[in-house]
C-alpha positions in Angstrom: 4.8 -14.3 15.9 7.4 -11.8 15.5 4.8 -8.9 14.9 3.0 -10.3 18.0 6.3 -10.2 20.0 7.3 -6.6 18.9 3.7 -5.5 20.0 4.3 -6.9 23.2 7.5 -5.5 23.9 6.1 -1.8 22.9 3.4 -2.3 25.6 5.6 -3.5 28.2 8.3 -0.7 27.7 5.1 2.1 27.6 4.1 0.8 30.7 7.3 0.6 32.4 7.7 4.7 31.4 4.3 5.4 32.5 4.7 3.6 36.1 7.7 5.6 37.1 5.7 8.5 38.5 1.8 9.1 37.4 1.7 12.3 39.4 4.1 13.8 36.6 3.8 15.3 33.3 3.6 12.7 29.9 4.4 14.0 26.4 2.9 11.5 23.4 4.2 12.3 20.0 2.3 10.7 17.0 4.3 11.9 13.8 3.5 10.9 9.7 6.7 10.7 7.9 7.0 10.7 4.4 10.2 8.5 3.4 11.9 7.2 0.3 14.1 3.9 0.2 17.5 4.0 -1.3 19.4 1.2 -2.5 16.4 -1.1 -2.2 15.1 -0.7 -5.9 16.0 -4.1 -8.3 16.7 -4.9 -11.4 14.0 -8.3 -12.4 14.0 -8.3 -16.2 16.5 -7.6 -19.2 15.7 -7.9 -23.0 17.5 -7.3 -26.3 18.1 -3.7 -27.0 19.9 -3.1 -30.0 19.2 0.0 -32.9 20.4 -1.0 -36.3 24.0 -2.4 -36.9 24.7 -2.9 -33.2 25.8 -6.3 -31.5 22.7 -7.4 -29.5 24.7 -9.3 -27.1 25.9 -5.7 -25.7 23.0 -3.8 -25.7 20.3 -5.3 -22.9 17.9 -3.1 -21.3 17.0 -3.3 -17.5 14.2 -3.3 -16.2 13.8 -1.7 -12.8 11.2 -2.3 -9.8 11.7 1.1 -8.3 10.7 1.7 -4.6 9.2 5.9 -4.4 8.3 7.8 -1.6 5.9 6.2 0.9 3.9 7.0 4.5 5.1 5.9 7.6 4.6 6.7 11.0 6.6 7.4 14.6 4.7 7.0 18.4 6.9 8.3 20.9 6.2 8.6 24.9 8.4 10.6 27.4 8.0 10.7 31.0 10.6 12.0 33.9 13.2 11.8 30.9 12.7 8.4 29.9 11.3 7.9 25.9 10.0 5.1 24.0 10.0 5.5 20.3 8.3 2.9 17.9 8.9 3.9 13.8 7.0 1.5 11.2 7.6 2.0 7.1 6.0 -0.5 4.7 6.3 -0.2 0.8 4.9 -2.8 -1.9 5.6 -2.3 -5.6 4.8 -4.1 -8.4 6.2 -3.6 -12.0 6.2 -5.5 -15.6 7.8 -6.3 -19.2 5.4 -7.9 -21.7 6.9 -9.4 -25.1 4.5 -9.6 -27.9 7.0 -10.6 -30.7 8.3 -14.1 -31.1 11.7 -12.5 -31.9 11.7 -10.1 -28.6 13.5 -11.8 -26.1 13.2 -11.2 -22.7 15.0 -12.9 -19.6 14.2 -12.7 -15.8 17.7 -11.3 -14.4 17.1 -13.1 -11.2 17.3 -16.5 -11.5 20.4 -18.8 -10.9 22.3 -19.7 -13.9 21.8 -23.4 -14.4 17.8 -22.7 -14.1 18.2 -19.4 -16.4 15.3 -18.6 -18.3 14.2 -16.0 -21.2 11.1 -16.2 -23.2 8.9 -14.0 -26.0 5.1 -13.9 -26.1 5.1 -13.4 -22.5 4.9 -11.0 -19.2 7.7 -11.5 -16.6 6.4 -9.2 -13.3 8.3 -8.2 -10.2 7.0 -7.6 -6.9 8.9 -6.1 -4.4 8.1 -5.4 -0.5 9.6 -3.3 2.0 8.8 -3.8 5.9 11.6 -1.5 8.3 10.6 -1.4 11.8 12.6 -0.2 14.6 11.4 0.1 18.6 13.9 2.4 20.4 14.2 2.6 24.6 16.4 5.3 26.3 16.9 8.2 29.0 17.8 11.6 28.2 19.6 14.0 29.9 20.4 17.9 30.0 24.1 18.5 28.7 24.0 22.7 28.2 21.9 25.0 28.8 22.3 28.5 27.2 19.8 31.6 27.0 17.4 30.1 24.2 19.6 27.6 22.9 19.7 23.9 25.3 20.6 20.3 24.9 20.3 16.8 26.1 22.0 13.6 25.5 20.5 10.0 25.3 21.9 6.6 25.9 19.5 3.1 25.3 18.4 0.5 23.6 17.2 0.1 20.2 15.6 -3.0 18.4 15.3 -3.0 14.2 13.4 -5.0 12.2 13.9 -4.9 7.9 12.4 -7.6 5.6 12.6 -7.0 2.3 10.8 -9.7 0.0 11.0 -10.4 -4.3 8.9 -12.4 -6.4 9.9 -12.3 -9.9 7.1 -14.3 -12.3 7.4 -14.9 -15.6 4.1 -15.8 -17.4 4.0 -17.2 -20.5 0.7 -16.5 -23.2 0.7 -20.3 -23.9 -0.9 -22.7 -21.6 0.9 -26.1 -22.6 4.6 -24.3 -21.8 6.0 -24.2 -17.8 6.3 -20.2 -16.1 8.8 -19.8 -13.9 9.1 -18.3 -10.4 11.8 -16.7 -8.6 11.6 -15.9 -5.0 13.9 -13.6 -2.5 13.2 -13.3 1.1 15.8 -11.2 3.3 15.2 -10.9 7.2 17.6 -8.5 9.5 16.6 -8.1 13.0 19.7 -6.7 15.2 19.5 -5.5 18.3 22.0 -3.3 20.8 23.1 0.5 22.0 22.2 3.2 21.1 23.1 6.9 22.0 22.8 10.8 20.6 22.3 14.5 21.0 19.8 17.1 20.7 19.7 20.5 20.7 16.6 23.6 21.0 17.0 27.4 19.6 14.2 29.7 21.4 12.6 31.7 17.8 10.5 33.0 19.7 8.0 32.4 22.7 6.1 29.5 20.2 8.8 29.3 17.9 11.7 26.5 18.0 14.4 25.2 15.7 15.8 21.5 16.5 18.4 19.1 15.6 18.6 15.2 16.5 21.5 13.2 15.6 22.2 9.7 16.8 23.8 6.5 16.6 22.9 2.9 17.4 25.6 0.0 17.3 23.3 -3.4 16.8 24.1 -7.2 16.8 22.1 -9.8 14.6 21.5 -11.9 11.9 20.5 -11.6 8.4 18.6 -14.4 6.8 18.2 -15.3 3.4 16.0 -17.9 1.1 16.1 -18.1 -3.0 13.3 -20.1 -4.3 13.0 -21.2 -8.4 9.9 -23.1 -8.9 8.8 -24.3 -12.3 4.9 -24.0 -12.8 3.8 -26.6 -15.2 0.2 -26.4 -16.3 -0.5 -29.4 -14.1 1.2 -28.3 -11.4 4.3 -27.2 -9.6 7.3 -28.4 -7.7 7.1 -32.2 -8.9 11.0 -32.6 -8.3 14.1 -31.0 -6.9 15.1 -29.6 -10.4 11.3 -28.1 -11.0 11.6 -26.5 -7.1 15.0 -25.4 -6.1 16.3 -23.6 -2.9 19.1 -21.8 -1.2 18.9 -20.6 2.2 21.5 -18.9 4.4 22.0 -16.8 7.4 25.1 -14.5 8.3 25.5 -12.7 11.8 26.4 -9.0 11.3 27.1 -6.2 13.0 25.1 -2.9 11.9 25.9 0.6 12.5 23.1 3.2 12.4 22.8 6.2 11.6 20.0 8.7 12.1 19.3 12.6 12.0 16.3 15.1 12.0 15.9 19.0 11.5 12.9 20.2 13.1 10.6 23.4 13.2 7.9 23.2 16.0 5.6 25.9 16.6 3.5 25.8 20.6 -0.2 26.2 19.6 -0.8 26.0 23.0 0.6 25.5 26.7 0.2 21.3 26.3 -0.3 21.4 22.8 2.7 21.8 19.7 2.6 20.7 15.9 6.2 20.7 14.2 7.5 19.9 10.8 10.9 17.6 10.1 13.0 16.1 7.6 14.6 13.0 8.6 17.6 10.9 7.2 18.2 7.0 8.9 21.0 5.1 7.4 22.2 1.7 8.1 25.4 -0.1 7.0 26.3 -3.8 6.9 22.8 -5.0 5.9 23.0 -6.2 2.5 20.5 -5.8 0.1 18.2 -7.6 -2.2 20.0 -6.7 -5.3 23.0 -7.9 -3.6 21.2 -11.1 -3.0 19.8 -11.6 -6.5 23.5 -10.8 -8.0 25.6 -13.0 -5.3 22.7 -16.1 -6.8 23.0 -15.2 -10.2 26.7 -15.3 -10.7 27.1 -18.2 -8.0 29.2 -16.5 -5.8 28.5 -16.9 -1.7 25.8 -14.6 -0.1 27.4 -11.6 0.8 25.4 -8.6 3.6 28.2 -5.8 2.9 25.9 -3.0 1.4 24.0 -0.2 2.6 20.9 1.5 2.5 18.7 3.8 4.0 15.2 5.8 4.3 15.1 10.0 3.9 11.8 12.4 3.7 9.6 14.8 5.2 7.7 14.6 8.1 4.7 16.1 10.4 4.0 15.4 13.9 1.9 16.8 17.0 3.2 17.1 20.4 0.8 17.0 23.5 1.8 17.2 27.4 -0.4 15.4 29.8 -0.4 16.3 33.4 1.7 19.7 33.2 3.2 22.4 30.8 
């Protein structure tokens, strides 16, 4: 529904743009980004670590479901000044400990205490997913203009979408004993203002060098569900103690932050391909590590953190109906 909803509002805003005045010139952007999450990767798993002579109760080793660099991709449209920008990044990583000694303990760091769990002659896997979206509506307009150097302002609306989902398993070899399940699901949509400035140096007659820096204030809510289901051999969930959830939801206010650098070259008069690096940084959110700490030491949900996406990105420029 939401995805559906989204889609809808995308089309609605491109056509609102395009209607303003057909006779005039339309740029379309299409640009592949290259981005890497931080402060998104989790720790799922711990087991006893301990060299010779050591206390094992101290020495635990983490193990980490790490989130790399992944694709994603930007549409823009601009016509007589007005833009619509839609950004989409996804990411789904998987990642597991396997004990195959009856004395190697291993223990799924997510769970709540009174369900807590560890286990040897087993696999416990994580499974993490990543889906940031953000749909971004606004009118820009010339504030210097300078031999080769000019710049433009922007005030509008932006919309942002993160779901961030964890599914922690741990499978034992047996098939009399129960596995155990923990599930995180964390939903932020926030919507509100957003504003910024640009600026264009002149290289050369092809040549440009350009800077975007914004800021968006949003409102919205963050919601949360924690999920601990026992999987017996003959099946799951028989009572509340085998199938036990937490759900919350928390309205927030999110700053957010976002900047490009950007080298474009004019391969022709309607025609430009440029080159970026991009930082977008949010506050306020919370994360899933948050989440899985907040359950596992029974203290109340907290969305305080932050996190963000940065990389390297391509794109392609093209003018339709003028130069």
């Amino acid at each position: 529904m939401k995805k559906g909803i989204l889609f809808s509002a995308f089309l609605l805003m491109a056509l609102m743009v395009l209607s303003v005045r057909p006779s005039s010139a339309t740029s379309v952007d299409i640009e592949v980004l290259y981005l890497e999450p931080t402060g998104m990767d989790t720790s799922y798993a711990s087991q006893d670590f301990y060299p010779s002579g050591t206390n094992p109760t101290v020495n635990l080793k983490l193990e980490t479901v790490d989130h790399p660099y992944a694709p994603a991709y930007r549409l823009g449209v601009e016509h007589q000044g007005w833009h619509l920008s839609y950004l989409s990044f996804s990411d789904d990583e998987k990642d597991s400990i396997t004990s195959n000694s009856s004395t190697d303990d291993i223990y799924p760091s997510t769970s709540h205490p009174e369900l807590e769990r560890n286990c040897n002659l087993c696999t416990i896997s994580a499974d993490s997913e990543i889906k940031f979206r953000t749909l971004s509506f606004y009118r820009e307009n010339t504030l210097a203009q300078s031999g080769s150097f000019s710049a433009n302002y922007r005030i509008g609306l932006r919309y942002v979408s993160l779901e961030r989902d964890l599914d922690v398993l741990l499978d034992r070899v047996s098939a009399t004993l129960n596995d155990y399940k923990d599930t995180y699901n964390m939903d932020t949509s926030a919507f509100g203002l957003t504003g910024g400035v640009n600026g264009n140096w002149a290289l050369s007659t092809a040549l440009n060098l350009g800077f975007d820096i914004g800021l968006s204030l949003l409102y919205g809510s963050t919601d949360g569900k924690y999920k601990f289901t026992t999987i017996r051999p003959g099946g799951a969930c028989i009572n509340n103690w085998d199938c036990y959830v937490i759900k919350w939801d928390k309205d927030i206010i999110t700053p957010m932050f976002d900047m490009a650098l950007r080298l474009s070259y004019g391969v022709l008069d309607n025609l430009s391909v440029y080159a970026a690096y991009n930082l977008i940084y949010l506050t306020n959110v919370g994360t899933i590590q948050e989440f899985v700490d907040d359950v596992a030491e029974v203290r109340n949900i907290q969305v305080n953190q932050s996190l963000g996406f940065h990389g390297p990105s391509v794109g392609v420029r093209y003018l339709i109906g003028g130069k």
